[in-house]
N, C-alpha and C positions, 0 to 999 in steps of 0.2 A: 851947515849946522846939523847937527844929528839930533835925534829925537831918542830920548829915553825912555826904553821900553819896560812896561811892568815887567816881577818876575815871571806871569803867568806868562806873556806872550815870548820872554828870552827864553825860557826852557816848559818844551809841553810837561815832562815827567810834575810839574810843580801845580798844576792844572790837574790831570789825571790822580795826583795823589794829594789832592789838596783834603782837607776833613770834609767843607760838607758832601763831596762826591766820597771820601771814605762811606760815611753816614748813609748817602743812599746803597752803594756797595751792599750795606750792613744788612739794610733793608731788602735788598732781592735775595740775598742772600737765608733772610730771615721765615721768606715766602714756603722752603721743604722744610724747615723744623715746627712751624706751625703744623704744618701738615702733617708731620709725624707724629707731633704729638698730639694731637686731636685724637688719634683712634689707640692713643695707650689706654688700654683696660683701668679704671675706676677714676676716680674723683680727682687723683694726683695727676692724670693728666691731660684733665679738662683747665686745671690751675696754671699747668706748665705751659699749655697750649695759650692760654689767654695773658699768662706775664711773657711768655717773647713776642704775642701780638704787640701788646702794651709800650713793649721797649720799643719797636720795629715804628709804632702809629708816633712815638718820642721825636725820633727821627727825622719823619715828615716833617714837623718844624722847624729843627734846629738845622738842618741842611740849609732848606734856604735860608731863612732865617741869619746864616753867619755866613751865608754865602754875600747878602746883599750887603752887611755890618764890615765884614771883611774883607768889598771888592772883590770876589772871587766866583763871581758870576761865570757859568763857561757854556758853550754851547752842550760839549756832555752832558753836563749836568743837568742844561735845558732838558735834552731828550731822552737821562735816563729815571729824572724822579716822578715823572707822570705815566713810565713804566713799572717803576718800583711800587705803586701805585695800586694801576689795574693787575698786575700781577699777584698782589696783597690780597685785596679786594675776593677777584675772583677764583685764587683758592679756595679761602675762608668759604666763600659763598656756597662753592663743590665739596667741599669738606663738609660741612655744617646741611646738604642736600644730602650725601652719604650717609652721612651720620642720622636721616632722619629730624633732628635739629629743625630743618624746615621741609615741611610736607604739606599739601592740601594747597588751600587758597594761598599761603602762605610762598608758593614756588613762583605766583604770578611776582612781587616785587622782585625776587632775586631775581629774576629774567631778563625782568626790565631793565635791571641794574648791569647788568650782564651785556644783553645787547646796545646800551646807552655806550657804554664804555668802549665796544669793537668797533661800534658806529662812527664813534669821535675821531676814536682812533685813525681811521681810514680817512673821514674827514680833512683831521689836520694835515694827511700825508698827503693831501689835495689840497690842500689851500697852501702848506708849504712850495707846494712845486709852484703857485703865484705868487710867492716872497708875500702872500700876505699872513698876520699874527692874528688870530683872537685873542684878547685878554682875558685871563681868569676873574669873572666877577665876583662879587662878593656870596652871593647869593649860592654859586658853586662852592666855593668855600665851606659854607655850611653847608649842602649836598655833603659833601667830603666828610664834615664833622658829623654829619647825623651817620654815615653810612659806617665808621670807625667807631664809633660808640655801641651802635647796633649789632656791631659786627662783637664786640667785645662781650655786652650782655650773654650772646646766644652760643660764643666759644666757651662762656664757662658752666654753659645749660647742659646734663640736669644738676651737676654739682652746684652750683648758682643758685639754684631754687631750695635746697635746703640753708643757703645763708640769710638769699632775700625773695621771700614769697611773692610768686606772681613773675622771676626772674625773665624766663626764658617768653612770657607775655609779654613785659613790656622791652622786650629785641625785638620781638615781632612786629610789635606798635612802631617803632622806632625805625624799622625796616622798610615797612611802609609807609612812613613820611620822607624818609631818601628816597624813595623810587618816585613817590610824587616831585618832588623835589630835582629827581633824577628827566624826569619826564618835560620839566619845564627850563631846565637848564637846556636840556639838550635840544629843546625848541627853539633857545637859541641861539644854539649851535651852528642847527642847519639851515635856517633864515638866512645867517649872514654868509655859509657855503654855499646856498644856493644866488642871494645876488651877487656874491662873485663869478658864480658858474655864469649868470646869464651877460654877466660883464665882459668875461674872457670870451665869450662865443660873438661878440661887437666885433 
């Protein structure tokens, strides 16, 4: 008796070019026109900068989102939307550093946010090699949400501050409750990397 394979696993091309991995595509993709347009000269392309952000953060949902709705779950896809991700992320954050955007006490959250993110990174590629998973908590989640939103205030700063007063203040506010946010996530992170570490060394 033969077993009937979904489309994804009879042909990879249908995996690889499925939409929501289009969608993250879209999104690393999206990571050097944010950054172009962040240092176009005046107002027009603080706007431009922050609506491809906007589309790019769209994205981040609807990927998985119709990946899970439409069985189209794939290992790719596992590994490149949490890259699509920090790569977003940690533009905006060097751009938006560049740009002055964030200066002073202000560079402490983005750091954190920064190193949080490399750490993980390494992390996972360690606890992978023991076929074991963390799961994305909820509380991460909103890490992610507070870091996208903040991240969005401060791409449209100083154009932003002549629409909504106080703009580029509260990105900053909001920057700094993801880094907290960033800080306690990634607590436990390493908690549960580290007793695997002391598992695998039994």
């Amino acid at each position: 008796m033969t077993t009937r394979q979904s489309p994804q696993k009879r042909n990879g091309r249908s995996t690889v070019l499925s939409l929501p991995n289009i969608l993250t595509y879209g999104r690393i993709l999206a990571v050097p026109a944010v950054v172009a347009t962040a240092f176009v000269t005046g107002d027009f392309g603080r706007w431009l900068s922050l609506g491809i952000f906007i589309a790019a953060s769209i994205t981040d949902f609807f990927d998985g989102y119709l990946a899970r709705a439409w069985h189209m779950q794939s290992a790719l896809g596992r590994m490149l939307d949490p890259i699509a991700d920090k790569l977003l992320i940690s533009a905006c954050l060097i751009v938006l550093t560049a740009n002055q955007v964030i200066s002073g006490l202000s560079l402490w959250p983005a750091a954190i946010i920064l190193m949080r993110e490399i750490s993980v990174s390494g992390l996972r590629e360690f606890l992978a090699e023991l076929r074991v998973s963390v799961p994305v908590t909820n509380l991460a989640k909103w890490k992610t949400t507070f870091q996208m939103v903040a991240l969005g205030f401060l791409l449209a700063a100083p154009a932003g501050d002549k629409v909504l007063p106080y703009n580029t203040e509260i990105g900053i506010g909001l920057l700094w409750v993801a880094a907290l946010l960033t800080l306690y996530t990634g607590y436990d992170y390493f908690r549960a990397g580290i007793r695997h570490l002391i598992e695998s060394d039994h």
